[in-house]
C-alpha positions in Angstrom: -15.1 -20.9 -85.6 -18.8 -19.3 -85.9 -19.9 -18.0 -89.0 -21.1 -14.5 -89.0 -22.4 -12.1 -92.0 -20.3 -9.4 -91.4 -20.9 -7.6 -95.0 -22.5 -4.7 -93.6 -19.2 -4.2 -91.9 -17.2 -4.9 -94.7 -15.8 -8.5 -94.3 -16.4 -11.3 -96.3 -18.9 -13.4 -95.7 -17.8 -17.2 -94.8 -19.5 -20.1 -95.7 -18.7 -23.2 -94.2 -19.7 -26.1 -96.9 -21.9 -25.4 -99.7 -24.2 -28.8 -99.6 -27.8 -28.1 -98.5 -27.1 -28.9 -95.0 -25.4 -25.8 -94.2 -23.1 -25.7 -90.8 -22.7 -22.2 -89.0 -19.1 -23.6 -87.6 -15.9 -24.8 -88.7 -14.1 -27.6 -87.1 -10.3 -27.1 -86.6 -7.3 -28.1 -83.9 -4.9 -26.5 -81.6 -1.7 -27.0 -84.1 0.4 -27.8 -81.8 1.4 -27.1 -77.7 1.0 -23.9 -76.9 1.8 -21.3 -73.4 0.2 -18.3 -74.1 -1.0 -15.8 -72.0 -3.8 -12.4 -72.6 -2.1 -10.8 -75.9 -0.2 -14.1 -77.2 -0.8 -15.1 -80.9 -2.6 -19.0 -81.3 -2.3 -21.4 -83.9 -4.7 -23.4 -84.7 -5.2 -25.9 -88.1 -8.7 -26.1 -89.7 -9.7 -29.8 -90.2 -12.5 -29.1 -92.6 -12.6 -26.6 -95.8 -13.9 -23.1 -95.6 -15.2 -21.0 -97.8 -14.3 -16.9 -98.0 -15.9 -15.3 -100.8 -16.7 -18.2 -102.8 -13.2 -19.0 -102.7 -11.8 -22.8 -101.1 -10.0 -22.3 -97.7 -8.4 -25.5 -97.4 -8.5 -28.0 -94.6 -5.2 -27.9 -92.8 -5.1 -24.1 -93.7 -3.3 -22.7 -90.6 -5.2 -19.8 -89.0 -4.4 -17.6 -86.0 -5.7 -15.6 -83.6 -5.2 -13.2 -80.6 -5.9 -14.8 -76.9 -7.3 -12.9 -73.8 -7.8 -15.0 -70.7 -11.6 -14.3 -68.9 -12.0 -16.1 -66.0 -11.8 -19.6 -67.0 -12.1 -19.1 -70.5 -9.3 -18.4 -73.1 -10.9 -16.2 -75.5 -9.4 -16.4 -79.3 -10.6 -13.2 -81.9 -9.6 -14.4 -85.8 -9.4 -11.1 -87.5 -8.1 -12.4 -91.1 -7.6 -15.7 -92.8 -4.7 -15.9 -95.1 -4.3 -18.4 -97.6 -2.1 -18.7 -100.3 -0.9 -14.3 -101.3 -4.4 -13.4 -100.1 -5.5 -12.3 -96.7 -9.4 -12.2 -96.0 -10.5 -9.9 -93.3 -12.9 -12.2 -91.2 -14.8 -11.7 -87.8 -14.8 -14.9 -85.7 -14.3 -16.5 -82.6 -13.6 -19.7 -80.7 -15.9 -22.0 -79.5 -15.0 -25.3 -77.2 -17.2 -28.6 -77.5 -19.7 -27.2 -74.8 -21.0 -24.5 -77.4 -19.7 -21.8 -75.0 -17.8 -19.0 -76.3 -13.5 -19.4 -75.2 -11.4 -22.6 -75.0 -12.4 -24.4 -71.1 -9.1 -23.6 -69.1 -9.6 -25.6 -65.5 -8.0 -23.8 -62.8 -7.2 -20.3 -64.2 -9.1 -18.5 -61.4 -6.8 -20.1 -59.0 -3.6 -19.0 -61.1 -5.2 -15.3 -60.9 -5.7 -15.3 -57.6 -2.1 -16.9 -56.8 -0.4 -13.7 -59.9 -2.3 -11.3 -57.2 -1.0 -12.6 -53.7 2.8 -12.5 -55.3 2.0 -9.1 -56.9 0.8 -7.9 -53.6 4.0 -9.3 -51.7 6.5 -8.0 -54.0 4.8 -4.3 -54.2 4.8 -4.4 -49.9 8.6 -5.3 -49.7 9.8 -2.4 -49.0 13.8 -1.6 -48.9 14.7 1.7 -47.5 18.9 2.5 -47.1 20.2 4.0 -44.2 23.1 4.0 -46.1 23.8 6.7 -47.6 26.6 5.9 -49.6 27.4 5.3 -53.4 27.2 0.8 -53.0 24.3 1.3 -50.6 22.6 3.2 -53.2 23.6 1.0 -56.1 22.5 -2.0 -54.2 19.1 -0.4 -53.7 18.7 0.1 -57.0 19.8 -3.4 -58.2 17.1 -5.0 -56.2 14.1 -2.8 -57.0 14.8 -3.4 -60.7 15.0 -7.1 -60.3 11.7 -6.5 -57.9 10.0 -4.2 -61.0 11.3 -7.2 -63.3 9.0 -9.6 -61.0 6.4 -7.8 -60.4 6.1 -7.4 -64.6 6.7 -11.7 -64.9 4.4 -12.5 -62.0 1.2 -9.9 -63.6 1.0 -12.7 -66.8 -0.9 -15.5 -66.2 0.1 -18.2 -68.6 -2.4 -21.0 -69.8 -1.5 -24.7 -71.6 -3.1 -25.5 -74.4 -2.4 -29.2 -76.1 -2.2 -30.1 -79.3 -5.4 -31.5 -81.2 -7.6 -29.8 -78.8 -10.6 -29.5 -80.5 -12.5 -26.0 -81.1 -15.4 -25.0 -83.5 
């Protein structure tokens, strides 16, 4: 979780340790197994102490975050930090191990790209009823509902994250 002085903006600042060799990143841990897909709330468990305002965010303080899904990269934005009856607005954001900005998701391109074939066969089956009468009709509109309920399931790509996957 990158540090960032945000006071101009009006968040708190965040200090990571206070010893002279100052980090710009916290260390913490996917919580626990997660599916989540662009919108979906993470969990994650700092494994070091923070600091918010001169005040001691404790290691194995839960924080969470909204996920959006960018190519291969599961983007996390940590827009408070509550600990104890106090919630500190904050402006951070995941980093994996290789310093890049999102959580490494192998294979997400090809789980887009699979989303977007279904999508496209679902919204070409077409049924039209010669039927004109009241079951015909009632039929028709059974099966574009379940086809609408599809369509909605098969637009969310969902990602895997394990627990103790390790972020900064």
């Amino acid at each position: 979780l990158p540090i960032y002085d945000t006071t101009v903006n009006g968040f708190y600042s965040l200090d990571a340790s206070t010893d002279a060799t100052r980090s710009n990143a916290i260390e913490a841990v996917v919580n626990e197994d997660q599916v989540l897909v662009s919108g979906s709330v993470i969990k994650l468990r700092l494994t070091s102490d923070a600091y918010v305002k001169d005040i001691k965010i404790p290691a194995g303080n839960f924080v969470f975050g909204i996920v959006s899904l960018d190519g291969e990269r599961l983007n996390v934005e940590i827009n408070s930090i509550r600990s104890g009856n106090s919630v500190y607005p904050v402006k951070m954001q995941i980093y994996d191990m290789d310093g890049l900005a999102g959580i490494y998701i192998p294979g997400t391109i090809n789980r887009d790209a699979a989303r977007q074939s279904a999508d496209n066969s679902l919204q070409t089956m077409q049924l039209t009823a010669l039927d004109p009468s009241l079951t015909a009709q009632a039929t028709a509109a059974g099966i574009n509902t379940v086809k609408n309920l599809l369509s909605k399931k098969i637009k969310l790509v969902k990602v895997m994250v394990k627990a103790g996957y390790k972020i900064l």
